[in-house]
C-alpha positions in Angstrom: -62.4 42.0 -120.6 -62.1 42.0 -117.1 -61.7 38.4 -116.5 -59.1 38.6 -119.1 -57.2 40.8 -117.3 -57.7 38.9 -114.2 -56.2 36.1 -115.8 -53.4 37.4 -117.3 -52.5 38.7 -113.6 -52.7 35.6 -112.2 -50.4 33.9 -114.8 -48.0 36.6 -114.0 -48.4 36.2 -110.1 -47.9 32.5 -109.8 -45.6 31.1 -112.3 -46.7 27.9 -114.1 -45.6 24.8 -111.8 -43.7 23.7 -115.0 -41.7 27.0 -114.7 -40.8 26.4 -111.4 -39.8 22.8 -111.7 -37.5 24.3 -114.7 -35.9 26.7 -112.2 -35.3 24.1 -109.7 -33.9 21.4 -112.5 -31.2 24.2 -113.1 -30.5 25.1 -109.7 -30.1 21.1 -108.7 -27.7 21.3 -112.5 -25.8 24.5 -111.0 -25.1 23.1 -107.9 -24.0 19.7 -108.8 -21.3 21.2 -111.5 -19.9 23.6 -109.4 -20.1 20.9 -106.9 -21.7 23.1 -104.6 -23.6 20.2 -102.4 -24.6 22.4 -99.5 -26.9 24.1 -101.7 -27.9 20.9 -103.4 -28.7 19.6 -99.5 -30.7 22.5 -99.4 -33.2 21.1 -102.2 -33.2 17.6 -100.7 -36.5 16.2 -99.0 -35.9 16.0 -95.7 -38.1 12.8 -95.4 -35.2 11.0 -97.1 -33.6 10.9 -100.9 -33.5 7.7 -103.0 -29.5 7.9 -104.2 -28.5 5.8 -106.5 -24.9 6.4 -107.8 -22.5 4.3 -110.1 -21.7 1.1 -108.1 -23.8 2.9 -104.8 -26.9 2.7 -104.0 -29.0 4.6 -101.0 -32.5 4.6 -99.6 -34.2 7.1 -97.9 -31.3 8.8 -96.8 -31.2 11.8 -94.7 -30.6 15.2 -96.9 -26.7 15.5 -94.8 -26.0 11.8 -95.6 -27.0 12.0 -99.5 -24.5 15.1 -99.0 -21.6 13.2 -98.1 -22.6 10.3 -100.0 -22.2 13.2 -103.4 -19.5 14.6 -102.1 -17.5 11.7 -102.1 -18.8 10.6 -105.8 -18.0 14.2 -106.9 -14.6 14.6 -105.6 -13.5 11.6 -108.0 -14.4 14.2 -111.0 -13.8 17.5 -112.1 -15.9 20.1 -111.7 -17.7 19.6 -115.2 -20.6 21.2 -117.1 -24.1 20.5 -116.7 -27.4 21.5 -118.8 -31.1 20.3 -118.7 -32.5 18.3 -120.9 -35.9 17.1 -119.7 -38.4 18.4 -117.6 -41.9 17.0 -117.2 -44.9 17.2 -114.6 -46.8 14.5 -113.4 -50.1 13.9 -111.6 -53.5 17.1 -111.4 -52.5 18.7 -110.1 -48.6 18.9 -110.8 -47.3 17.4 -107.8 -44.6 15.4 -108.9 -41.8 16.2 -111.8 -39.1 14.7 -113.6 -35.5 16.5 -114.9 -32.6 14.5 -117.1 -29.6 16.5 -116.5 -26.4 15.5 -118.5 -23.3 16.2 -117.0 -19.8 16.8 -118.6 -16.9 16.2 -117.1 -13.2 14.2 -116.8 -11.8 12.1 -114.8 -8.1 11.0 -113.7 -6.3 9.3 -116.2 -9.0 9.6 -119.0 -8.3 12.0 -122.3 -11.8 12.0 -123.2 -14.9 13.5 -121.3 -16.9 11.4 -119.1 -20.7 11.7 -119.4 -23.2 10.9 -117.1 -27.1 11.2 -117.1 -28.8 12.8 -113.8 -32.7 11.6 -113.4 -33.9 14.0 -110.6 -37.7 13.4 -109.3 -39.4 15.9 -107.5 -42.2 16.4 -104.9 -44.2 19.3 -105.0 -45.8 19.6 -101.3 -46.5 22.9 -99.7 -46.1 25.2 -102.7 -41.9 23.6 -102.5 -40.3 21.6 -105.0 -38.4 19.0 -103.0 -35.6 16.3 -104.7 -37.2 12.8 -103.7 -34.6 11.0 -105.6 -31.5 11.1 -107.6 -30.2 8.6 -110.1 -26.7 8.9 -111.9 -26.1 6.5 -114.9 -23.0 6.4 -117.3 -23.9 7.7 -120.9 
């Protein structure tokens, strides 16, 4: 009984790393529909991002480049709607992860909605869920 209850602590101490990655899938998905990138820079790995946008393409960029390098893609867009649709761990333990974000939104001169895919991978180094790379294909 008593290493039950020790366990049962421990799950509700330190989240599942699959929980985590979920809560940093949404907050990358928050910040990219409100087009919030300074919070998005924020989640970047400061090593360096893989960016690859529509008809762009960046390696290892520093976490203020990929910034501007969003910005600029995002200003030619409304704001939008974004939701989660995939999350998955990878490696023992879980130090990378994966998150497919679809995002919603218009664009000048277009009645109908524009959709595009987000694939997100993360590092997990130091107990922090980094952004290592960000790919944005048309639906």
């Amino acid at each position: 009984m008593k290493l039950l209850l020790m366990a049962l602590t421990g799950l509700l101490v330190y989240p599942a790393p699959q929980s985590v990655l979920e809560l940093e899938a949404e907050k990358v998905a928050s910040a990219w529909s409100e087009e919030t990138v300074g919070l998005l820079e924020d989640l970047l790995a400061e090593g360096g991002i893989l960016l690859h946008l529509p008809d762009e393409e960046h390696i290892k960029i520093r976490p203020r480049q990929a910034r501007a390098a969003i910005s600029s893609f995002l200003g030619r867009y409304g704001t939008g709607e974004t939701s989660v649709t995939r999350v998955s761990l990878s490696g023992e333990p879980a130090e990378r992860g994966f998150a497919e974000i679809t995002w919603r939104t218009s664009s000048p001169g277009l009645s109908e909605p524009v959709i595009f895919t987000l694939f997100v991978a993360f590092l997990n180094a130091d107990d922090r869920w980094t952004v290592t790379e960000i790919r944005v294909l048309f639906r």
